[in-house]
KOLVOLUM-546803 format. One record per residue: x, y, z of N, C-alpha, C in turn; residue in one letter. Coordinates in steps of 0.1 Angstrom, whole numbers, plus 5000, padded with zeros to 4 digits. Layout:
<nodes>
XYZXYZXYZa ...
</nodes>
This chain:
<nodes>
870642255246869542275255869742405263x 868642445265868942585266868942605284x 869542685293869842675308867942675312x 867442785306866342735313865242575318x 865142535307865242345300865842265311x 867242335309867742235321867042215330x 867042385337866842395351865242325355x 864342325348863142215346863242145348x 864542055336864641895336865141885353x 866041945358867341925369865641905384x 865342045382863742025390863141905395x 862741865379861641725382862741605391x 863741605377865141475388864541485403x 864741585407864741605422863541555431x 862741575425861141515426860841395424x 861341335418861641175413861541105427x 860541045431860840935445861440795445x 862340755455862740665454862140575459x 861940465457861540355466862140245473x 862240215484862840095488861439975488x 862239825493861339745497861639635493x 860639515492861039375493860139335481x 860839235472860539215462860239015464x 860038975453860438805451860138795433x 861138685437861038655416860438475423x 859638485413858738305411859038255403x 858838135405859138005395858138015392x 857337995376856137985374855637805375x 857237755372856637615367857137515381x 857637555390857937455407856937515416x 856837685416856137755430857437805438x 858637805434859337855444859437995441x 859838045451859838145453861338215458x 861738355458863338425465862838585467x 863138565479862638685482863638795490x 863638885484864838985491864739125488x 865639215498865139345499866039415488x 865939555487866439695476866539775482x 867039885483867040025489866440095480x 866740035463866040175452865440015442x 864340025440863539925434863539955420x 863640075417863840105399864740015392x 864140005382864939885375865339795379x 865239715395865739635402865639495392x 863739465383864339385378864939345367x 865539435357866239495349867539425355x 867939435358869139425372869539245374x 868239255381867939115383868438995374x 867539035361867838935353868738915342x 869739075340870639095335871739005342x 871938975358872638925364872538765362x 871538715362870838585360871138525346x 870838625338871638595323873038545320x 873638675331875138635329875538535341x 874738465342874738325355875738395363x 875338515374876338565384875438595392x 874138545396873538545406873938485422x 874138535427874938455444873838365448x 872838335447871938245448872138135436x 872938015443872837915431871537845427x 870837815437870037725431868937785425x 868537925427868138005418868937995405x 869838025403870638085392870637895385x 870637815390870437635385868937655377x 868237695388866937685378866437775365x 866737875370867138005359867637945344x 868537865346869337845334868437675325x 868237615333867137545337866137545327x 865237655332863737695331863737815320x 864837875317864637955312863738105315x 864438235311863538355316862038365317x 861438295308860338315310859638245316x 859838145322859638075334859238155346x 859938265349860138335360859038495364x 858838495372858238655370858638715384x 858638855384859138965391857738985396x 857839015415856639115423857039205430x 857139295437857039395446856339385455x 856739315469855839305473855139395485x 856539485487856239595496857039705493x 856539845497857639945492857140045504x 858140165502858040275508859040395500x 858740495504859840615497860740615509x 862140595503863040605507863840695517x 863140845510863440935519862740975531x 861440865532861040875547861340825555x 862140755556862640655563864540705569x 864340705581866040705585866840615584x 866840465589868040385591867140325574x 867540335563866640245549867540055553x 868840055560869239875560868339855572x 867839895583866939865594865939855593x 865039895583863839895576863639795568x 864439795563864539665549864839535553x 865539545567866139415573864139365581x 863939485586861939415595861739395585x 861339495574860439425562860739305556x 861639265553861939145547862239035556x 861939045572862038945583860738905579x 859739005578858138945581857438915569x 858638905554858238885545858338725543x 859638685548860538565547859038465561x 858838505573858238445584856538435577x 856238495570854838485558854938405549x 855938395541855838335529856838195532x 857438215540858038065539858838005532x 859938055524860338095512861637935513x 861737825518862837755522861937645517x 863237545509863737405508862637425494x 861437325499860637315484860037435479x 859637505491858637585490859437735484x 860837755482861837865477862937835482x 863837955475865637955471865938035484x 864938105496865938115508866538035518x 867638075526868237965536867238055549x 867037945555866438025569866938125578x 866238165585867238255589867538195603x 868638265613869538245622868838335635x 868338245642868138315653869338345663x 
</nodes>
């Protein structure tokens, strides 16, 4: 590759935006729901269910139904994002966003795989 190529390819890299934000994977076949935040959402669910595969998800009762239900049971959403580099504190942002994602959706006991949260 020749330096100038690079210096193109190296360019665009740079231009590449990152996204943070709050995701949830569904149960197609109960309705539950798990919902949690990313700092970089690319391939997050790539990620996701690579982990799930190799049953090392820290969420058990997800990772029970997972094995369960099988992958295609399941589907990936996004349910909020932002670019990453607009944002200053990205764990303080992602902690509101996914407070008002969790206080909406309701994500505990039947209704999803989170634990409530701790006032």
């Amino acid at each position: 590759m020749d330096k100038k190529r690079r210096k193109e390819l190296l360019e665009q890299y740079k231009e590449l935006k990152t996204y943070m934000g709050i995701y949830q994977i569904k149960n197609n076949v109960n309705g539950k729901v798990f919902i949690d935040s990313c700092s970089n959402l690319k391939n997050r669910w790539l990620t996701l269910k690579m982990h799930l595969d190799m049953r090392r998800h820290p969420n058990a009762e997800l990772q029970k139904d997972w094995n369960t239900f099988g992958p295609e049971a399941f589907s990936y959403e996004v349910l909020e994002q932002k670019e990453a580099d607009k944002v200053e504190d990205i764990r303080w942002e992602l902690k509101k966003m996914k407070k008002k994602w969790l206080e909406k959706l309701q994500p505990y006991e039947d209704r999803g795989y989170n634990k409530p949260l701790r006032e």
